[in-house]
N, C-alpha and C positions, 0 to 999 in steps of 0.2 A: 416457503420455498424461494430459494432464490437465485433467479432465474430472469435473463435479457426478457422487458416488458415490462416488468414490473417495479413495483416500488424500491427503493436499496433502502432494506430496513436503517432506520435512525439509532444512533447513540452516542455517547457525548464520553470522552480519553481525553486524559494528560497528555497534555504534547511537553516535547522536550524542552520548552520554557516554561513548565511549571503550568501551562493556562490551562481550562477545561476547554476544549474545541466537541460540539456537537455537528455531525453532520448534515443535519440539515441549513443550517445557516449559511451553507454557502450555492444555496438555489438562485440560480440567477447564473452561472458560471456550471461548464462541464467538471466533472470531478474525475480523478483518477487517483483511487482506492488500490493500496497495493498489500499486500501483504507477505512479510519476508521471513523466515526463519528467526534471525540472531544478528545483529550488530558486529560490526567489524570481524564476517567470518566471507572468505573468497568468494562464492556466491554471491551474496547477499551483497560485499562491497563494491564488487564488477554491476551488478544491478543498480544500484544507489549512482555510480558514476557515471552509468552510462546515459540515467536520466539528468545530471547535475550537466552534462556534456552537453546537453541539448538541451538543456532549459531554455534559451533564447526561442525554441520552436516551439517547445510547453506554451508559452506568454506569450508569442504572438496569436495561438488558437484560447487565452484564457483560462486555460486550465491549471485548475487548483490540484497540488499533488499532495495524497498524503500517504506515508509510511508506516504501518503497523505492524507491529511485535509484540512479542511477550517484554522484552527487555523495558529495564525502569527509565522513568523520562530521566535521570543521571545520565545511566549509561548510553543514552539518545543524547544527548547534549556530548560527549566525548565523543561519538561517531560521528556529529552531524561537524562538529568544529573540525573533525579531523582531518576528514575529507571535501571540506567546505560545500554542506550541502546544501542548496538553496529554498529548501521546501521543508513542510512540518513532519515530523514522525510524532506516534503517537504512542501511548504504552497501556497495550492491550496484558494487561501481568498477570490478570484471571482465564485471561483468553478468553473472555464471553463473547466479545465479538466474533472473534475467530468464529466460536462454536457457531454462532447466527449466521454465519455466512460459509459454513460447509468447509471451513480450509483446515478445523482442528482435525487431524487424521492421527488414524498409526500410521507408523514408518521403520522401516530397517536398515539398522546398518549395522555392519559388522555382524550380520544374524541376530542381532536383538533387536528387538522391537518395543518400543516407547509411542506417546503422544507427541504432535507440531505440527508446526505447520508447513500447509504443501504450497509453493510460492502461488500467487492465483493474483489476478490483478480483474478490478471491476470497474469500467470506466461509463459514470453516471453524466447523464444529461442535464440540462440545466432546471429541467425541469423535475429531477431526483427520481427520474426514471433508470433503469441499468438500460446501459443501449450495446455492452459489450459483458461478456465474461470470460476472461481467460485462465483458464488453469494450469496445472504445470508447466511455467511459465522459464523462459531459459534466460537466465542474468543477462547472458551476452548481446541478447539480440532482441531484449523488453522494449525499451525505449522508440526502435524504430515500428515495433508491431505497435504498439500502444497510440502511438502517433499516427500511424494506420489508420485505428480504429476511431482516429478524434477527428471531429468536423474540420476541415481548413479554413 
């Protein structure tokens, strides 16, 4: 279960340079775990920029961000340059992660219903505790809750 207190399960994605990033490797630093829909779609690019907006406040509290999707670390490298994003995305393209952390959902629109993901963001301690979880999560106004939630 995963759930503020506990562990934020570990596991290792392509970031959109091609590298493998596992999460655990960045204990020692608060994390902020996001998870978005789809690459370069309104949502999801209002979210991305709202944090690239405020990254100067990310980095002065330390915080390591990372971005996960379904989408291929390609399509991650054309969003991240597009919008000049300054942090990693990762490409979660089996969704196993997702699954691991409760955000692969069904969803509807337009009366049909499919699998995705529901925006949720998990901001871990440095000590790779979750010390926040937030679930449907609104593009517009992520960045300053998220910041919220992170040590000053």
């Amino acid at each position: 279960m995963v759930e503020e207190g506990r562990l934020a399960p570990d596991f290792t994605l392509t970031s959109d340079s091609g590298e493998a990033v596992t999460l655990s490797s960045f204990r020692g630093a608060p994390v902020v775990l996001y998870f978005y829909p789809r690459d370069d779609t309104p949502g999801c690019t209002a979210q991305a920029i709202g944090i690239r907006d405020a990254w100067g406040e990310f980095q002065e509290r330390g915080a390591v961000v990372l971005g996960v999707s379904p989408d291929s670390p390609k399509k991650h490298t054309g969003f991240r340059e597009k919008y000049g994003l300054p942090f990693t995305l990762l490409a979660d393209e089996d969704h196993a992660v997702a699954e691991t952390y409760g955000v692969w959902v069904e969803k509807t629109f337009a009366g049909k219903k499919y699998m995705g993901v529901e925006r949720s963001t998990f901001v871990i301690g440095p000590d790779g505790t979750l010390t926040k979880v937030m679930r449907r999560v609104k593009p517009d106004t992520h960045a300053d809750e998220v910041l919220a939630a992170l040590p000053a």
